[in-house]
C-alpha positions as CSV (number, residue, x, y, z in Angstrom):
1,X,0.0,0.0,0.0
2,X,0.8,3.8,-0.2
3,X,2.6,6.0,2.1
4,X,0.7,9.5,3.2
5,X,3.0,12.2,4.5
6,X,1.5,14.8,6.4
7,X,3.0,18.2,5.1
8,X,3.8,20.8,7.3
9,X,3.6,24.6,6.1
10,X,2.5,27.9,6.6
11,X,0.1,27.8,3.6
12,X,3.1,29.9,1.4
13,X,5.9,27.7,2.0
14,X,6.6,23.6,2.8
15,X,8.4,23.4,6.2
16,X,12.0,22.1,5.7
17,X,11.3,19.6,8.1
18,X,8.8,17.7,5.6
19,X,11.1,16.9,3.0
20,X,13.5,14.8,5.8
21,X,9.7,12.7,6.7
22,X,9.5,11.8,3.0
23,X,13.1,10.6,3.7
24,X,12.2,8.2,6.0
25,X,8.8,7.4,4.4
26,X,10.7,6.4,1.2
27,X,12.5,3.7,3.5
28,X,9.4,1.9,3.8
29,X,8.8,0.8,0.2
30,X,5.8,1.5,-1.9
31,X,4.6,4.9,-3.1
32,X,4.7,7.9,-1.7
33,X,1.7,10.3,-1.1
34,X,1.6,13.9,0.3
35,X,-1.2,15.8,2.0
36,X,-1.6,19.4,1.7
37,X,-4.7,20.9,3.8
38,X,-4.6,24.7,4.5
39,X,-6.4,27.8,2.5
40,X,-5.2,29.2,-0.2
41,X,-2.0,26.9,-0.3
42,X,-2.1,25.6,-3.7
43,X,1.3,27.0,-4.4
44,X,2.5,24.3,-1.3
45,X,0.8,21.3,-3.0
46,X,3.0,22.5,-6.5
47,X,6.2,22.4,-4.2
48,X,5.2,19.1,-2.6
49,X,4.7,17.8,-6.1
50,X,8.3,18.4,-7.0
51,X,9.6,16.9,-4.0
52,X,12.0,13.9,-4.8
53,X,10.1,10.3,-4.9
54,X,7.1,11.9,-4.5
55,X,3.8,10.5,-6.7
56,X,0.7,12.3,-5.6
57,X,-0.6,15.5,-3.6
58,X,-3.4,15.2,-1.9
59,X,-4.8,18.6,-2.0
60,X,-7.0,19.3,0.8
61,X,-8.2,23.5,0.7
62,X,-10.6,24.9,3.2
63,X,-11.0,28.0,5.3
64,X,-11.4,25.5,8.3
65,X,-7.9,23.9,7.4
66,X,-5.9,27.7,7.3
67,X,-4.2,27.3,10.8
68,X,-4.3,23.5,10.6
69,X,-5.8,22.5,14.1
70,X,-5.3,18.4,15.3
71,X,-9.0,19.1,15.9
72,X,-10.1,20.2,11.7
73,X,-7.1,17.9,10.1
74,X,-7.5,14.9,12.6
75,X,-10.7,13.9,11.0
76,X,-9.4,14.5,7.3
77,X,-6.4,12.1,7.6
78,X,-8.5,9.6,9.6
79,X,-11.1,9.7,6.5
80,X,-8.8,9.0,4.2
81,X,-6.2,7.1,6.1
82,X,-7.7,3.5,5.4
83,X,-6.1,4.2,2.3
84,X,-1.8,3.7,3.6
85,X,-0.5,1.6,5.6
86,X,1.6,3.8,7.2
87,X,0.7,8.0,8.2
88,X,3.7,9.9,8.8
89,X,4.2,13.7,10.0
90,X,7.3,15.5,11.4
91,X,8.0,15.4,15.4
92,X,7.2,19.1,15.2
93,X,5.0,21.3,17.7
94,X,2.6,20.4,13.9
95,X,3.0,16.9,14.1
96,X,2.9,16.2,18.2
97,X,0.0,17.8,18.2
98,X,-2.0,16.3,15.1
99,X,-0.8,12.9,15.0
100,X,-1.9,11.1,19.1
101,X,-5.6,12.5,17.7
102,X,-5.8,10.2,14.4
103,X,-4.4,7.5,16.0
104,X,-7.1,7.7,18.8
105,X,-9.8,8.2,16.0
106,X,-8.3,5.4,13.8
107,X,-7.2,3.3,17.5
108,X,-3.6,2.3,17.0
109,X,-0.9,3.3,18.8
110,X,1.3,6.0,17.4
111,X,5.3,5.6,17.8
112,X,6.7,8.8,18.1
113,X,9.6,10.7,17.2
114,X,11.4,7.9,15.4
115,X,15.4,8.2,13.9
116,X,15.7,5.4,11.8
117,X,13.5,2.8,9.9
118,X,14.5,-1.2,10.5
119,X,11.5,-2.5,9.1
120,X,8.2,-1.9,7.3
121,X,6.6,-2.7,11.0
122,X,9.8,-2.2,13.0
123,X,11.3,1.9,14.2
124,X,14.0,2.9,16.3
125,X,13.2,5.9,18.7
126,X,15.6,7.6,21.5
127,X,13.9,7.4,24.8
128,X,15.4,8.8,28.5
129,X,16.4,12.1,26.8
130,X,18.5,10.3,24.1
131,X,20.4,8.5,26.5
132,X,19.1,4.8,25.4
133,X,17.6,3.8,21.9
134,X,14.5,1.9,21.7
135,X,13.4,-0.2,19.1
136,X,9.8,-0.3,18.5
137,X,7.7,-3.2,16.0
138,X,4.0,-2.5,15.7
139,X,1.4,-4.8,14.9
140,X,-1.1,-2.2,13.7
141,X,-2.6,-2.3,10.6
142,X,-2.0,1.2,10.0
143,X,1.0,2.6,11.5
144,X,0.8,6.3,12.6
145,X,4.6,7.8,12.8
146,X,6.1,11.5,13.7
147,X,9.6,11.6,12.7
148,X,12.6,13.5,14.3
149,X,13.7,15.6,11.4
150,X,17.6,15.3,12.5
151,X,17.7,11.8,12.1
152,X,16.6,11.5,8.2
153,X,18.8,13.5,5.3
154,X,16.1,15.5,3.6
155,X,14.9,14.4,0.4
156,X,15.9,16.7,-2.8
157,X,13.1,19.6,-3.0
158,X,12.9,19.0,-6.7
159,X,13.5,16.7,-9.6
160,X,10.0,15.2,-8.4
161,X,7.0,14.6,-10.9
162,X,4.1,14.2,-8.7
163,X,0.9,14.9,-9.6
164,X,-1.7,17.1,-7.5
165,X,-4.8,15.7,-6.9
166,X,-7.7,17.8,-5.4
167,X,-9.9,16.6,-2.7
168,X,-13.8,17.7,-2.5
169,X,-14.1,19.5,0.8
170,X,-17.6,19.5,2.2
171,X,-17.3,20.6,5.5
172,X,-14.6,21.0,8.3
173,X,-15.1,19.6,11.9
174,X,-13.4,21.8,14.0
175,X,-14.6,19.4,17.3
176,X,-15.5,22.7,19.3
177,X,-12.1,24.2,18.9
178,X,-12.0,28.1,17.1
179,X,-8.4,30.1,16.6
180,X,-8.2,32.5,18.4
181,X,-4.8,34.2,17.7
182,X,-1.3,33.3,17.4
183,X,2.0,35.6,18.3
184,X,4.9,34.9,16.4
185,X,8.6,35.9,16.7
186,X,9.5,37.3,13.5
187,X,13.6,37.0,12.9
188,X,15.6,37.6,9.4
189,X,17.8,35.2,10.8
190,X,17.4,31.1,9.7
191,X,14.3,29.6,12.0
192,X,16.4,27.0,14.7
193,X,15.5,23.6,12.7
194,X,16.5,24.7,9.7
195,X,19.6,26.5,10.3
196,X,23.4,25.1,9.1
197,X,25.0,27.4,11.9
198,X,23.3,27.5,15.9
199,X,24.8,29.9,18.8
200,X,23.0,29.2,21.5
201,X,23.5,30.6,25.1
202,X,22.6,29.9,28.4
203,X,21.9,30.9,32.1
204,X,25.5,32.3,31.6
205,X,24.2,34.9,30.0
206,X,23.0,36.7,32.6
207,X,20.2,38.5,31.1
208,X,18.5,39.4,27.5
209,X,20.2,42.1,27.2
210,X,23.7,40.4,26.6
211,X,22.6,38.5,23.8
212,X,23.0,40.9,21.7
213,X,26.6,39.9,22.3
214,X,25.5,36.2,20.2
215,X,23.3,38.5,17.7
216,X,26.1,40.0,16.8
217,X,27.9,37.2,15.9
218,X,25.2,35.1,14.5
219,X,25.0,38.2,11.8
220,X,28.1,37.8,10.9
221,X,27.9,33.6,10.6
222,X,24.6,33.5,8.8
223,X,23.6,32.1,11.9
224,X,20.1,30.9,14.0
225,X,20.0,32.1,17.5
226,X,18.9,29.3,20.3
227,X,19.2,28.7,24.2
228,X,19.0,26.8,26.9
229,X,15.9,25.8,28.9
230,X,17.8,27.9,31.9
231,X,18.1,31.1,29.7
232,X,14.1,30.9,28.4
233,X,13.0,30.1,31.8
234,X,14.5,33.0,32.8
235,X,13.4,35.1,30.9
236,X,16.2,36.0,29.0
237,X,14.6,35.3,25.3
238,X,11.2,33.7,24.1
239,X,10.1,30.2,24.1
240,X,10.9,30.5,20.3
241,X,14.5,29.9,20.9
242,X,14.8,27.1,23.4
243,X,16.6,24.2,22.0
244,X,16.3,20.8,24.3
245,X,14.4,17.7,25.1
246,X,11.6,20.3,25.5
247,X,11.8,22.8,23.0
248,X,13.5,22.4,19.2
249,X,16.1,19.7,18.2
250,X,18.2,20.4,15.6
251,X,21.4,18.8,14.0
252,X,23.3,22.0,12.5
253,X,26.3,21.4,11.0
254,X,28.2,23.8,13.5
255,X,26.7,24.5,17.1
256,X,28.3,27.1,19.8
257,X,27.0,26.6,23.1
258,X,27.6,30.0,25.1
259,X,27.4,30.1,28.8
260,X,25.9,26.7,28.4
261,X,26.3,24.3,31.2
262,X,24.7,21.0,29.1
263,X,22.4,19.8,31.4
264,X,20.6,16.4,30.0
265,X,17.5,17.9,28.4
266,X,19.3,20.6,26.5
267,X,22.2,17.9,24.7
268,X,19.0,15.7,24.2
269,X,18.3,18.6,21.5
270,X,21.9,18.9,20.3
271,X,24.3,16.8,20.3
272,X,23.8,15.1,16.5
273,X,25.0,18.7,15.5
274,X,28.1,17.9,13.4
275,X,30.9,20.3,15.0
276,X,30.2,21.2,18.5
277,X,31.8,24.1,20.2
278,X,31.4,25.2,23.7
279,X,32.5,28.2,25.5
280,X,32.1,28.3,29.6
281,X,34.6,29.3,32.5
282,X,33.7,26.0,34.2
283,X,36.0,23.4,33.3
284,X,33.7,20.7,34.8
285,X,30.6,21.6,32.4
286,X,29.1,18.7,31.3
287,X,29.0,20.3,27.6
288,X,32.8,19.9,27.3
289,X,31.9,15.7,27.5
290,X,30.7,16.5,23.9
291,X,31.8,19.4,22.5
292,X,34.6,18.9,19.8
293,X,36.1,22.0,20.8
294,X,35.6,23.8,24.2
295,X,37.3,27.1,25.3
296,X,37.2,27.6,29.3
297,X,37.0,31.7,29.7
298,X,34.9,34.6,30.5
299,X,32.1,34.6,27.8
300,X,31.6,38.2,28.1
301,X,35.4,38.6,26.9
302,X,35.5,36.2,24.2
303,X,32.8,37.0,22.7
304,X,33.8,40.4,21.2
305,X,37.3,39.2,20.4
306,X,35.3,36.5,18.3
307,X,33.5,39.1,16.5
308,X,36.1,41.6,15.8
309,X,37.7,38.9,14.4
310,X,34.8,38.1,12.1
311,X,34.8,41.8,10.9
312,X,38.6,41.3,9.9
């Protein structure tokens, strides 16, 4: 049977993160399906389309679908998920949310935030923050997935020839549920998952004001700007930037942890980054365990010796 991929986007734009799900949905055989709901987002379905492996795109356009609740989209992959034998989405704040509601409507058990693919039936998942690796065989009939983007090279974005198929929309069930509003941090920089180059920095900081000591630098790198559970909890930055167990894990291919100590939760959401640097003054930080370069000093001096440096 097929494989349905549950796109993520902002109804302008496919999230990066999709393109690394078809990844691992190509690992299970047969052919691969995408689903587009939103409004107005027909120009995300032609994207989808030219997505490596890719054969159809569901096209699913409603004003009901436009901020994509589990509550509206729950009941439109559960329709149509009789259909696949496997329903996959990205382990995003999108795919977390929507995917434990179709597997209660279509009663399996969905396996979570998987890294690798062993079988058609068979997943491997990180459990106890990454520290141990589980491997996980389902017996469902349908098998209901999210995927941890960092684990899966994404697939190419084009070369693809899928077709787009429209589905008739006759109503949306939005199960009581109504938008209300959303506040969004709005940064030129890269978004955190998506980024090739993370500085992150942590309680070490001291307070919001002194990151503009990593936004400085992260200028001059190209670079997304994260922190540490310690630093958001404090106040220091939004929610937007935590990186951790608990917020956003990425896999950059260069990651400099500032003022970061490296408690559990925080390397849970790191530490597949390719090159890791970490700057503290404690020499006994746990982040130095896996950092690939460390650099024990006074963050607050090193910081703009780094960026004049950059300037030269």
């Amino acid at each position: 049977m097929a494989i349905l991929v549950i796109a993520e986007h902002n109804n302008a734009r496919l999230a990066p993160a999709t393109l690394n799900t078809l990844a691992a949905a190509a690992k299970l055989g047969g052919d691969l399906h995408v689903l587009v709901a939103g409004s107005g987002c027909r120009a995300v379905a032609d994207a989808a389309a030219q997505a490596s492996g890719v054969a159809k795109v569901l096209l699913a356009e409603a004003a009901g679908f436009e901020h994509q609740g589990a509550e509206a989209l729950g009941s439109l992959v559960a329709g149509i998920a009789k259909d696949y034998s496997h329903v996959l989405a990205p382990a995003s704040v999108f795919g977390k949310n929507l995917l434990p509601r179709v597997g209660a409507l279509l009663d399996v058990q969905p396996i979570s935030d998987i890294i690798a693919v062993e079988a058609a039936d068979t997943f491997k998942r990180p459990i106890y923050a990454g520290n141990a690796i589980a491997t996980v065989q389902s017996k469902d009939a349908i098998k209901v997935i999210t995927v941890r983007a960092t684990g899966f090279d994404a697939v190419a974005a084009t070369g693809g020839a899928g077709v787009v198929e429209a589905l008739p929309v006759v109503s949306v069930d939005l199960g009581g549920s109504s938008f209300v509003g959303a506040e969004l941090v709005k940064s030129e920089r890269p978004e955190l998952t998506a980024a090739r180059v993370i500085i992150s920095g942590g309680r070490g900081m001291q307070s919001g004001d002194n990151f503009h000591l990593l936004e400085a630098i992260a200028d001059k790198l190209g670079a997304a700007v994260g922190a540490s559970r310690a630093a958001v909890d404090a106040g220091f930055v939004p929610n937007d930037y935590q990186v951790g167990q608990t917020g956003k894990i990425v896999a950059p291919e260069l990651y400099i942890a500032v003022g970061i100590s490296g408690a559990i939760q925080h390397l849970a959401g790191m530490k597949d980054s390719k090159v890791i640097v970490a700057i503290n003054k404690d020499e006994e930080a746990p982040i130095f365990q896996i950092a690939d370069y460390g650099l024990v000093a006074d963050l607050f001096k090193v910081l703009p010796e780094l960026a004049a440096e950059l300037d030269k």
